[in-house]
C-alpha positions in Angstrom: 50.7 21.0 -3.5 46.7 21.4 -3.2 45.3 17.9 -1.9 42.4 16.4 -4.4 38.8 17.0 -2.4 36.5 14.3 -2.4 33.0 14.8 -3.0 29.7 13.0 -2.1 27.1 12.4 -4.7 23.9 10.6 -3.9 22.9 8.0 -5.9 19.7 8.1 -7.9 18.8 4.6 -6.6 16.2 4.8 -4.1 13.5 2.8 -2.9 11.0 3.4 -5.4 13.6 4.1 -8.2 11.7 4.6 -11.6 14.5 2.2 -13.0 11.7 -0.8 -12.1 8.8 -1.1 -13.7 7.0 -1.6 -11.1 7.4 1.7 -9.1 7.2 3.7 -12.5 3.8 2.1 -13.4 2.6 3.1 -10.1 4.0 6.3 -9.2 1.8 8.7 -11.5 -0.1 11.1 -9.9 -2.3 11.8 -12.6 -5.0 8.7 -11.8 -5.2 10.3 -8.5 -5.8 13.8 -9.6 -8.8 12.3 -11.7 -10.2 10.3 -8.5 -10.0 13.4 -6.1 -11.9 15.5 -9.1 -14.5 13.3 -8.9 -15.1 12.0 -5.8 -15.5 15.8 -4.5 -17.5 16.5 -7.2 -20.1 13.9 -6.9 -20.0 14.2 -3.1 -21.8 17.6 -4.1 -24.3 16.2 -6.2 -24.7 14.0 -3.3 -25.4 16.9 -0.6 -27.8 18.9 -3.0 -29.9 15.7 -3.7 -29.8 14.7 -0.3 -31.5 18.2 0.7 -33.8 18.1 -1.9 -35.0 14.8 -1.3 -34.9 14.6 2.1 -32.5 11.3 2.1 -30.7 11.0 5.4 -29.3 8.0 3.2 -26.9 10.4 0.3 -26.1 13.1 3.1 -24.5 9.9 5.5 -22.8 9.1 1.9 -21.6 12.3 1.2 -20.0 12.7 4.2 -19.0 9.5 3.7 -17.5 10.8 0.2 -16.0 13.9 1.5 -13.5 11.5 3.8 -12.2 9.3 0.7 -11.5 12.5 -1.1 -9.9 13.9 2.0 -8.2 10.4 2.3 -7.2 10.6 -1.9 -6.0 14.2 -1.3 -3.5 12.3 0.8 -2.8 9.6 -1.3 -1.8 12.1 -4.1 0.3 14.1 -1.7 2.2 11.1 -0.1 3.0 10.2 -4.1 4.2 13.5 -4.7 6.6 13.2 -1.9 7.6 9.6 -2.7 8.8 10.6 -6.0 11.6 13.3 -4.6 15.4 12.1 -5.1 17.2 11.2 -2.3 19.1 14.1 0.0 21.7 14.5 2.9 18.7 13.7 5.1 16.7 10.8 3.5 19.3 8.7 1.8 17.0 6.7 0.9 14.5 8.9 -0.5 10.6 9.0 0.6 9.1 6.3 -1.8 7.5 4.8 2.1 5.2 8.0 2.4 3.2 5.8 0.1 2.7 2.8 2.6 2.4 5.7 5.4 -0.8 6.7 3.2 -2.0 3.8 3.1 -1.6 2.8 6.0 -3.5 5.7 7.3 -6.4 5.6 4.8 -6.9 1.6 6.0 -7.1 3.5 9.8 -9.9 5.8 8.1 -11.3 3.1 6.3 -11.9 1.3 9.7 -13.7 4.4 10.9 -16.0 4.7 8.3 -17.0 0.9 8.9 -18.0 1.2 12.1 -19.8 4.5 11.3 -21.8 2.6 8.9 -22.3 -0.7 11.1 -24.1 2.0 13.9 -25.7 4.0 11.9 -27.0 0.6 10.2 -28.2 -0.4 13.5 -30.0 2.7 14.2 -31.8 3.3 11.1 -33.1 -0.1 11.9 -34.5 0.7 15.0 -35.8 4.1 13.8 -36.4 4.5 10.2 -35.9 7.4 8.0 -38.7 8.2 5.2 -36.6 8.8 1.8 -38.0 9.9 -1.5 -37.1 6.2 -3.4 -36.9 7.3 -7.1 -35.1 10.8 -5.8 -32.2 8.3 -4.2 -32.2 5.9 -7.1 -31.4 8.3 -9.6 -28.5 9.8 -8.1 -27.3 6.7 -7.0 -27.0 5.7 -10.7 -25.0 8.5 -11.5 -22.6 7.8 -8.4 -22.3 4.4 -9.6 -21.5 5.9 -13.1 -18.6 8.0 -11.5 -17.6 5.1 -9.0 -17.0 3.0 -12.6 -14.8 5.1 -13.9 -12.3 6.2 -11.5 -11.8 2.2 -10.2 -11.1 1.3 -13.5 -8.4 4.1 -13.9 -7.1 3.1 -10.3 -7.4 -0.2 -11.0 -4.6 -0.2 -13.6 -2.1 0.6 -10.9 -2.6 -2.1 -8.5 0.7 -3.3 -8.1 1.2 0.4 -5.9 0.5 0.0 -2.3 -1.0 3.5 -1.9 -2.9 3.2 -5.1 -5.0 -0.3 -3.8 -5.9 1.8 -0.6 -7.2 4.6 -2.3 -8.8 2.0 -4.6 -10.6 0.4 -1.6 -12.0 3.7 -1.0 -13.5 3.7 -4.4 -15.0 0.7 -4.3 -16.2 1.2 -1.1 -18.1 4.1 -2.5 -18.5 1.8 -5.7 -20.5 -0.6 -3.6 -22.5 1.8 -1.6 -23.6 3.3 -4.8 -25.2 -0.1 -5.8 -26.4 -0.7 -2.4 -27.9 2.8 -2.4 -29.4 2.5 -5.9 -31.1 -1.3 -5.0 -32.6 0.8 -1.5 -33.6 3.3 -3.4 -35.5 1.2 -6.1 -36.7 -1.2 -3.6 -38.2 2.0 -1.1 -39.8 3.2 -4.6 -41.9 0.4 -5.3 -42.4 -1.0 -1.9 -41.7 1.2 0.9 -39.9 -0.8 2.8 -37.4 1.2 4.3 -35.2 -1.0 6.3 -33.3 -2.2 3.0 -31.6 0.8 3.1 -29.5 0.3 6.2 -29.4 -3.7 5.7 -27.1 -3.4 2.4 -25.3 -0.3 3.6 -24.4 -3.2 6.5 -23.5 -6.0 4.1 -21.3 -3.2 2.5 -19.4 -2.1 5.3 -18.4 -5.7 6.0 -16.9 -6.3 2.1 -15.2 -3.1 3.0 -13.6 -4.6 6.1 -12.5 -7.3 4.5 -9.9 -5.8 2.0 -8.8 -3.3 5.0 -7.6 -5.2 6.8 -5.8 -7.2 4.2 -4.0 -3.3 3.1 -3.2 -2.6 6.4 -1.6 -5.8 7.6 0.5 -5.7 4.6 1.6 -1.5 5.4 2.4 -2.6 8.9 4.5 -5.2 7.6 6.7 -2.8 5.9 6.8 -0.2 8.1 8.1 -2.6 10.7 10.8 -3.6 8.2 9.4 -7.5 8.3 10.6 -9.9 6.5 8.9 -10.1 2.8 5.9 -12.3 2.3 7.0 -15.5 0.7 10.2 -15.1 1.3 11.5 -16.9 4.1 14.5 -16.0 6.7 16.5 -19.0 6.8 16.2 -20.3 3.3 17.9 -17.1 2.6 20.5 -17.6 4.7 20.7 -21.4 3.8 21.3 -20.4 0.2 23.8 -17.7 0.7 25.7 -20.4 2.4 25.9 -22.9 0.0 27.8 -20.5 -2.0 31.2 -22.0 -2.8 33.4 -20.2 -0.7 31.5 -18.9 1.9 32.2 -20.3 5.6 29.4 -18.7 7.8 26.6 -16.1 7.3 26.0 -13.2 10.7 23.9 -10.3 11.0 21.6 -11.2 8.2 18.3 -9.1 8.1 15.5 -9.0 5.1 13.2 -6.8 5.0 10.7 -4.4 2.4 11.7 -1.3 1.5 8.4 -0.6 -0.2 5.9 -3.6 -1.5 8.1 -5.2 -4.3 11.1 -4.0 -3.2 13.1 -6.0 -0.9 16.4 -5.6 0.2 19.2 -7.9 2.1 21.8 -7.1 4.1 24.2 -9.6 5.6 28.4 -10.6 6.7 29.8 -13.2 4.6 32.9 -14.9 6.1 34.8 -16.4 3.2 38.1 -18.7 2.9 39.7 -16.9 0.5 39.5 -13.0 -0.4 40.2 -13.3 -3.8 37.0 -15.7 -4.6 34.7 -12.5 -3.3 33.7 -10.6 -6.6 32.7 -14.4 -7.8 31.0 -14.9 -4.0 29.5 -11.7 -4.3 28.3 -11.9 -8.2 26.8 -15.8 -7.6 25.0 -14.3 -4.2 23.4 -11.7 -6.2 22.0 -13.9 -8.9 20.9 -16.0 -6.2 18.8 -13.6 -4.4 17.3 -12.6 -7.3 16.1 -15.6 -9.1 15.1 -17.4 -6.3 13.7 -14.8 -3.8 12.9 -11.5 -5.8 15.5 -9.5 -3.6 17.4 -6.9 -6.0 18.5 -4.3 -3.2 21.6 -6.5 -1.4 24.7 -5.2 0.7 26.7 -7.8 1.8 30.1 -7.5 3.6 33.2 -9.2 3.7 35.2 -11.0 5.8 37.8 -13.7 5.7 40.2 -16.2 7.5 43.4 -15.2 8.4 46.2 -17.3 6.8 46.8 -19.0 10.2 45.1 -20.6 12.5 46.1 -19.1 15.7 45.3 -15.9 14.2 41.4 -16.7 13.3 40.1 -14.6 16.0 36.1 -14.1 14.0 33.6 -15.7 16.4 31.6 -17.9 13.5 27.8 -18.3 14.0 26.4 -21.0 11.5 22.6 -20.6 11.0 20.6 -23.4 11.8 
C-alpha cells in the first residue's frame, strides 16, 4: 500500500506581500526607472555646460549627479529583488534588499556631504571664476528636472528605499536652486563666494534627513523593536487575555518599515480556550499596536499540580 507523500508549498505571504497596500503602493519600479533617466541625463547636460563655461561649480554637481544615479540604479535593483516570492532559501522573501538600499545610499549620501562641506571650504579660500548667466541657465533647467522626478518619488513615500532615493533628489533639487541663486548673484555682482556658501547651507539640509533614513534602516536591520510600539505594553496586553497565565520568549521586531511582526509562548489554563486566546490576541495586536505578522505558541498546565513542571516567567 503506497504511503501518501507530503509536500511543501511556500506561502505567498512574505514581508512585503502586495496583499497590503502599503508595500504594493511602494514597490513599483517604474518611478525609479524615470528618476535614473533623468538624473543621468541631466548629469550630461551638466558636464557639457560645465566645459563650456568653465564652471568648476556644474562639473562638482555632475559628479555629484552621476553618484545619485549610481545610487538610484541601486535603488531600482534592490526593488526588483524585493519583489521575488519566497524560495527554499529566503522563506521570507527579499522585500529587506529595500532597507539594505537605503541604507547604503544614506552611507553615500554622508559622503557627498562632506565632499561638499570641503570643497565649500576650499572654494572659499580660493575662488573659482565661473561664467554667471552660463551656470544660471542650466541650473534652471536642473531645477526643472529635479521638480519632476521628486514629485513622482514623492508619491511613494511610505517605501523606505523610495524616501532615500528621494533624499537624493532633493538634494540635487536644492543644489539646483542654490546653484541657480550663485549663478544669478556671480552674474550681476561677481561675487563668487556665494557659490560655495549655499552649496554649504545645502549640504547641511541634506544631513539632516540622512540621518533620520539611516537611523530608521539600522533599526530594522537590527530587528529593533518598532517605533511607537513599546516592549512591554505588548507583553502587558497579551497577558491580560482571559486565559492566558504567563507570556516567555516574546520578541517584536520590523520586518520591513510598516511591517511588524510578533512572536511569543503563551502559557494558558485551559487548551480548549486557545483558538479564542489566539483570535482575541490577534485583534489585539492589531488594533492597538499595528502588528499583523504574529506567531504565538502554546502551552498549558497540566491537570495536576505535581505535574506542572513549566518554569513561568511573568513580565514585569
Amino acid at each position: 500500500m503506497n504511503r501518501p507523500t507530503a509536500s511543501l508549498r511556500y506561502s505567498e505571504h512574505r514581508e512585503g506581500d502586495s496583499r497590503h497596500p502599503h508595500h504594493s503602493e511602494a514597490s513599483g519600479s517604474r518611478p525609479l526607472v524615470l528618476a535614473v533617466g533623468l538624473t543621468t541625463g541631466y548629469a550630461v547636460v551638466e558636464l557639457i555646460g560645465g566645459l563650456w563655461s568653465g564652471s568648476l561649480a556644474l562639473l562638482a554637481d555632475c559628479g555629484h549627479l552621476a553618484t545619485d544615479a549610481a545610487a538610484l540604479l541601486f535603488s531600482l535593483a534592490a526593488n526588483k529583488v524585493a519583489q521575488r516570492p519566497v524560495s527554499a532559501r529566503h522563506s521570507f522573501g527579499l522585500a529587506r534588499a529595500e532597507v539594505i538600499a537605503a541604507f547604503v545610499n544614506s552611507l553615500a549620501l554622508l559622503a557627498v556631504v562632506a565632499w561638499l562641506l570641503i570643497e565649500g571650504i576650499d572654494r572659499i579660500r580660493h575662488p573659482v571664476g565661473v561664467n554667471g548667466a552660463a551656470v544660471a541657465l542650466i541650473a534652471g533647467v536642473g531645477l526643472g528636472v529635479n521638480l519632476v522626478v521628486a514629485w513622482v518619488l514623492s508619491r511613494h513615500r511610505d517605501n523606505l528605499n523610495m524616501r532615500a532615493a528621494l533624499l537624493h533628489v532633493l538634494g540635487d533639487l536644492l543644489g539646483s536652486v542654490a546653484t541657480l541663486v550663485a549663478g544669478v548673484l556671480i552674474y550681476f555682482t561677481g561675487y563668487w563666494v556665494v557659490d560655495p556658501l549655499l552649496s554649504m547651507l545645502v549640504s547641511g539640509l541634506i544631513l539632516r534627513s540622512t540621518l533620520g533614513v539611516l537611523k530608521e534602516s539600522t533599526l530594522v536591520l537590527l530587528n529593533s523593536v518598532p517605533s511607537g510600539v513599546e516592549f512591554q505594553a505588548v507583553g502587558q496586553a497579551l497577558a491580560r487575555i482571559e486565559g492566558v497565565r504567563s507570556i516567555h520568549d516574546l520578541h517584536v521586531w520590523s520586518m520591513v518599515p510598516g511591517r511588524h511582526a510578533v512572536s511569543a509562548h503563551l502559557l494558558v489554563d485551559r487548551i480548549e480556550r486557545w483558538p479564542l486566546i489566539l483570535r482575541e490576541a490577534r485583534s489585539v495586536l492589531a488594533r492597538d499596536f499595528g502588528i499583523d505578522h504574529v506567531t504565538l505558541q502554546l502551552e498549558w498546565l497540566r491537570t495536576r499540580p505535581a505535574e506542572q513542571t513549566i518554569a513561568l516567567r511573568e513580565l514585569p
